[in-house]
C-alpha positions as CSV (number, residue, x, y, z in Angstrom):
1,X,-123.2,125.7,-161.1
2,X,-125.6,127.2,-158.4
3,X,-124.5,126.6,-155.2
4,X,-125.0,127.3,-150.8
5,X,-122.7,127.1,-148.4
6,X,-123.4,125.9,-144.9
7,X,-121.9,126.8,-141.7
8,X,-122.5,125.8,-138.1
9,X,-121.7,128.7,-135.7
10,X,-122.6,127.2,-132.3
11,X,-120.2,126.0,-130.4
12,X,-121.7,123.1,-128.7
13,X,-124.2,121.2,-130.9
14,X,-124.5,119.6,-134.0
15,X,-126.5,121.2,-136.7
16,X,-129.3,119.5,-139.3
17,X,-129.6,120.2,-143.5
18,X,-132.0,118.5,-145.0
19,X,-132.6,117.8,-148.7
20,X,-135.3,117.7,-150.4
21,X,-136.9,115.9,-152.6
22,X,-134.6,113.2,-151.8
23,X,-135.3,113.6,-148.3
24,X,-131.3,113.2,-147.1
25,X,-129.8,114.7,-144.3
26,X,-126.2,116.1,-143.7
27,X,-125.2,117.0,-139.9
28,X,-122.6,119.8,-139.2
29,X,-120.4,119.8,-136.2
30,X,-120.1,123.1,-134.0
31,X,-117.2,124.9,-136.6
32,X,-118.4,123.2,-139.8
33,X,-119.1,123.8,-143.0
34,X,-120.2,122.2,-146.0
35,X,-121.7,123.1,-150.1
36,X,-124.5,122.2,-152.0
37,X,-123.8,122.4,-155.6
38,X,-127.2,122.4,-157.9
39,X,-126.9,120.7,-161.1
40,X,-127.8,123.8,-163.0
41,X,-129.6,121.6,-166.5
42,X,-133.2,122.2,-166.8
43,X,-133.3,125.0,-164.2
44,X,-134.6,127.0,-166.4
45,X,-138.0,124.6,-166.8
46,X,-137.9,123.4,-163.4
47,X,-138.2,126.4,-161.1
48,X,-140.0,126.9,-158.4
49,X,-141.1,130.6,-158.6
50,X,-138.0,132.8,-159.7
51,X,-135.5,130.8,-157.3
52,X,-132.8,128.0,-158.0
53,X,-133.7,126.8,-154.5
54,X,-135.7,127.7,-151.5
55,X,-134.5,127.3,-147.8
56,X,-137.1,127.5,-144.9
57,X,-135.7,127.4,-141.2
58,X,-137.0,124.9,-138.9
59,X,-136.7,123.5,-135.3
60,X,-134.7,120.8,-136.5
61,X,-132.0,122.8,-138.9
62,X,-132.6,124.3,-142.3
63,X,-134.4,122.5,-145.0
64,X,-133.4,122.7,-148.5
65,X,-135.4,122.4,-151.2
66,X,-134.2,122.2,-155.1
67,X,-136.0,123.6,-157.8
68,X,-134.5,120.6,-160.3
69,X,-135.1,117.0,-160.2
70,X,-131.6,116.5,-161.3
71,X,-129.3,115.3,-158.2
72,X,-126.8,117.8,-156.0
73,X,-124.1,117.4,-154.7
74,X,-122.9,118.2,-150.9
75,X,-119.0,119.1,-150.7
76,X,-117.0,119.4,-147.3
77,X,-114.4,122.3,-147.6
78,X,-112.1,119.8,-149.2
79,X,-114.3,119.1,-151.9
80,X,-114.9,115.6,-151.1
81,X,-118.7,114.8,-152.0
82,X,-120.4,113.5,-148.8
83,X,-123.1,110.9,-148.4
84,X,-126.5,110.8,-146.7
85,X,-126.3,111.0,-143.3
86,X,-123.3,112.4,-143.0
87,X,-122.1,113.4,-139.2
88,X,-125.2,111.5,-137.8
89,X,-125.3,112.0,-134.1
90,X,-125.7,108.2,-132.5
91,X,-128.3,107.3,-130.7
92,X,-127.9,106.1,-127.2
């Protein structure tokens, strides 16, 4: 199964992956980490280009986008599958 890990180096703000197509977001806390595991079925009709996924760099964080309609999965370090909106900062 294809998949990216996620990091946050900084040390004093939170840090934004975004999903796509599903447009979901997961928020990393300054020491984080996380995975994205790509159901790897149909990749093989489904790419985009030559890649299993492509990740562009924004203001905001790093967007991911999968080259499969089929659904990922996003793992903390224990394994645990997290939900959408994981780690949301609150908004005051």
């Amino acid at each position: 199964m294809p998949r990216i890990r996620f990091t946050n180096p900084h040390s004093d703000k939170p840090f934004l992956v975004w999903v796509e197509p599903w447009a979901e977001e997961y928020w990393l806390r300054p020491g984080d980490a996380f995975t994205i595991e790509f159901d790897e079925s149909d990749f093989a009709e489904q790419m985009i280009g030559n890649a299993d996924f492509e990740v562009s760099w924004c203001d905001f964080g790093i967007l991911v986008w999968t080259a499969s309609g089929k659904d990922v999965a996003v793992l903390d370090r224990s394994g645990t599958k997290l939900q959408h909106g994981h780690q949301r900062p609150s908004e005051n």
